[in-house]
PALOVO-926988 format. One record per residue (C-alpha): chain; residue in one letter; x, y negated, z. Coordinates in steps of 0.2 Angstrom, whole numbers, padded with zeros to 4 digits. Example, Ala and Ser with C-alpha at 12.3 -4.5 7.8 and 13.67 -1.06 7.14 Angstrom:
chain, resn, X, Y, Z
A, a, 0062, 0022, 0039 $
A, s, 0068, 0005, 0036 $
This chain:
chain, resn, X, Y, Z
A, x, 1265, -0794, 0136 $
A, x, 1265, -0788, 0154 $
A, x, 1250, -0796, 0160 $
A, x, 1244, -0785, 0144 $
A, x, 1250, -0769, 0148 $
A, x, 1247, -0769, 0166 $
A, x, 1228, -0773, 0161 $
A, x, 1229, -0761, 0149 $
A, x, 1237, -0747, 0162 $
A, x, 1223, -0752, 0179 $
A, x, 1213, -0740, 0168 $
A, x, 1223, -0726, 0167 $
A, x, 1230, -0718, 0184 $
A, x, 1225, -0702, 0182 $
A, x, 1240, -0689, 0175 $
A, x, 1230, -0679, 0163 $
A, x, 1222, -0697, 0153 $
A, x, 1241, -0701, 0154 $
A, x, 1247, -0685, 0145 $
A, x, 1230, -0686, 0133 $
A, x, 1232, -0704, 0128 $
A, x, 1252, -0698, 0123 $
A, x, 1244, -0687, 0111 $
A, x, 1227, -0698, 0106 $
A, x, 1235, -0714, 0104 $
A, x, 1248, -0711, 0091 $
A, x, 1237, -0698, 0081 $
A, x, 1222, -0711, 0081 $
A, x, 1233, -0727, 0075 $
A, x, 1242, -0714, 0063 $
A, x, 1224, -0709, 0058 $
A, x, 1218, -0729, 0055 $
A, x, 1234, -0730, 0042 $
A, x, 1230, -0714, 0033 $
A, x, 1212, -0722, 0031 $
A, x, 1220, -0738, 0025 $
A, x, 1229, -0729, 0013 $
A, x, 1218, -0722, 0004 $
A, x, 1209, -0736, -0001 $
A, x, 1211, -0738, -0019 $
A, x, 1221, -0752, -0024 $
A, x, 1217, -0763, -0037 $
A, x, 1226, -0762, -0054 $
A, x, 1235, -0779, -0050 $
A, x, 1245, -0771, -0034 $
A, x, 1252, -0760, -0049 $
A, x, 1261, -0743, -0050 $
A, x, 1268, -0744, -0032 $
A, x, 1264, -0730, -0017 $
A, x, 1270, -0742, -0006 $
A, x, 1258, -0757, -0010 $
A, x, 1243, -0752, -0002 $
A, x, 1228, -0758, 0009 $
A, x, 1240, -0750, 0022 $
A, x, 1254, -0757, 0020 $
A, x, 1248, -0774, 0019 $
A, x, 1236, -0773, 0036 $
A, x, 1251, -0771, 0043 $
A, x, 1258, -0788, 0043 $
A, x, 1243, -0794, 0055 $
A, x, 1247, -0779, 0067 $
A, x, 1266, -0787, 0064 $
A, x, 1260, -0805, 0070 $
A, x, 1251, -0800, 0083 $
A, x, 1264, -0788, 0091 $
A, x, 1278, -0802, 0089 $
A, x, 1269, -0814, 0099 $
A, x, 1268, -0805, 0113 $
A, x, 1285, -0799, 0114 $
A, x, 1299, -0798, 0099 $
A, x, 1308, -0783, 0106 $
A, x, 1291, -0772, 0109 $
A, x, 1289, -0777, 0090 $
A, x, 1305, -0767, 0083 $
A, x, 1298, -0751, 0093 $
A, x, 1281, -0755, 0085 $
A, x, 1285, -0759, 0066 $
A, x, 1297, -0740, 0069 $
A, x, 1280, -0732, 0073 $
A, x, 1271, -0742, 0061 $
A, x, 1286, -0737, 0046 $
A, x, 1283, -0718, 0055 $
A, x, 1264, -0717, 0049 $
A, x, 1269, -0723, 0032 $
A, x, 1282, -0712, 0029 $
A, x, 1268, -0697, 0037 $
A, x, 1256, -0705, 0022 $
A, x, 1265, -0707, 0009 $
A, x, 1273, -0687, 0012 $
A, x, 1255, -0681, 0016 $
A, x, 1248, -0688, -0001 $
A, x, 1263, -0681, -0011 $
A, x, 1262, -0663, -0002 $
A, x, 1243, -0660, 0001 $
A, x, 1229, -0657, -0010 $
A, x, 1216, -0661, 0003 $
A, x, 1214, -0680, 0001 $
A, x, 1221, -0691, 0016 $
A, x, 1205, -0698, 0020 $
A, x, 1200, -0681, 0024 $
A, x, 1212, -0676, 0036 $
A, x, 1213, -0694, 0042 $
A, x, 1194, -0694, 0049 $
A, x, 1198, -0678, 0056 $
A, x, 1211, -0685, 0068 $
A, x, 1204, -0700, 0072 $
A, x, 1188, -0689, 0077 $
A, x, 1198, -0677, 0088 $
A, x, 1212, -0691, 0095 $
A, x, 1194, -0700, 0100 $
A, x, 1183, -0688, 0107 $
A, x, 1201, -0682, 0119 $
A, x, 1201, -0701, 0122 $
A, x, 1184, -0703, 0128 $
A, x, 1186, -0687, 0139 $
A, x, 1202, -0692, 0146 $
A, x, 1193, -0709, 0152 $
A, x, 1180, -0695, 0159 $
A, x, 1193, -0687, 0169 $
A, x, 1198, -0705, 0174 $
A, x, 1182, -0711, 0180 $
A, x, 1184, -0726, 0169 $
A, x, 1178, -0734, 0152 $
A, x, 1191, -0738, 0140 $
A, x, 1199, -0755, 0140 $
A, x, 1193, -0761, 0123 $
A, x, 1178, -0762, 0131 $
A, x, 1182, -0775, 0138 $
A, x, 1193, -0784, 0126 $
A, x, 1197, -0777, 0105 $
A, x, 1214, -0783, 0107 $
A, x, 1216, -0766, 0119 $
A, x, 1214, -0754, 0103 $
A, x, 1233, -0763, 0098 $
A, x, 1238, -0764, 0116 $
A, x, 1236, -0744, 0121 $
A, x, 1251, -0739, 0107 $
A, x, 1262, -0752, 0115 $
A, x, 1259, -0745, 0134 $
A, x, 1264, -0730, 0128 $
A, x, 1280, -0740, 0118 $
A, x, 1282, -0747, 0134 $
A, x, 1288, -0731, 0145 $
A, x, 1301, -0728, 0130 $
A, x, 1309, -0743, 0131 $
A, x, 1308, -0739, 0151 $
A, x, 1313, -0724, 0150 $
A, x, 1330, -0733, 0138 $
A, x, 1332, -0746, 0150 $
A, x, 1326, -0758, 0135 $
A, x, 1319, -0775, 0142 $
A, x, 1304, -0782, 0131 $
């Protein structure tokens, strides 16, 4: 996991992409559930909010977390119960579908993103590897546990 997040944190030096990506990062994987979410179900998930397309993209985002460190997975799956719980009270509060407010975010948390990596004077990691997009919510889980004194 620390080869990971060192990778992951060569690309981001610069203070301001530091304080944007606290902001961007949570609000865009927040965004990515809400968009999972509102994907109809099919009748055979029956009468439950909390079987969803969401819900059950989930357990790949648990594997791959647990794999690279067990203890960074208990922050994680916190976050992860976090954007549900923001779903599931959105949907029961708000007339404007989730979708809706979903693309909204994940258009704003990427467009501060990208100039963030402006202000840095570097591309984003994914561009270089996928697995980045699951890596940038963990660097930011990582200064938590850090700041905690939690190992992972």
């Amino acid at each position: 996991m620390q080869d990971w997040l060192d990778a992951y944190g060569e690309s981001h030096q610069n203070p301001l992409n530091k304080r944007i990506h606290w902001f961007a990062v949570p609000a865009i994987f927040l965004s990515v559930v809400g968009l999972l979410w509102s994907i109809p179900t099919p009748e055979f998930f029956g009468n439950y909010a909390w079987l969803n397309f969401a819900t059950i993209a989930m357990l790949p985002v648990f594997i791959f977390y647990i794999r690279l460190s067990p203890t960074l997975t208990i922050g994680m799956m916190v976050y992860v119960i976090a954007c549900l719980a923001i779903c599931w009270l959105y949907v029961q509060n708000f007339t404007t579908p989730l979708w809706q407010a979903s693309i909204a975010i994940f258009v704003l948390g990427w467009v501060m993103q990208f100039y963030g990596h402006k202000v840095e004077g570097k591309k984003p990691s994914f561009f270089e590897d996928i697995q980045f997009l699951m890596i940038g919510p963990a660097w930011l889980m990582s200064f938590i546990y850090d700041r905690f004194g939690i190992k992972y």
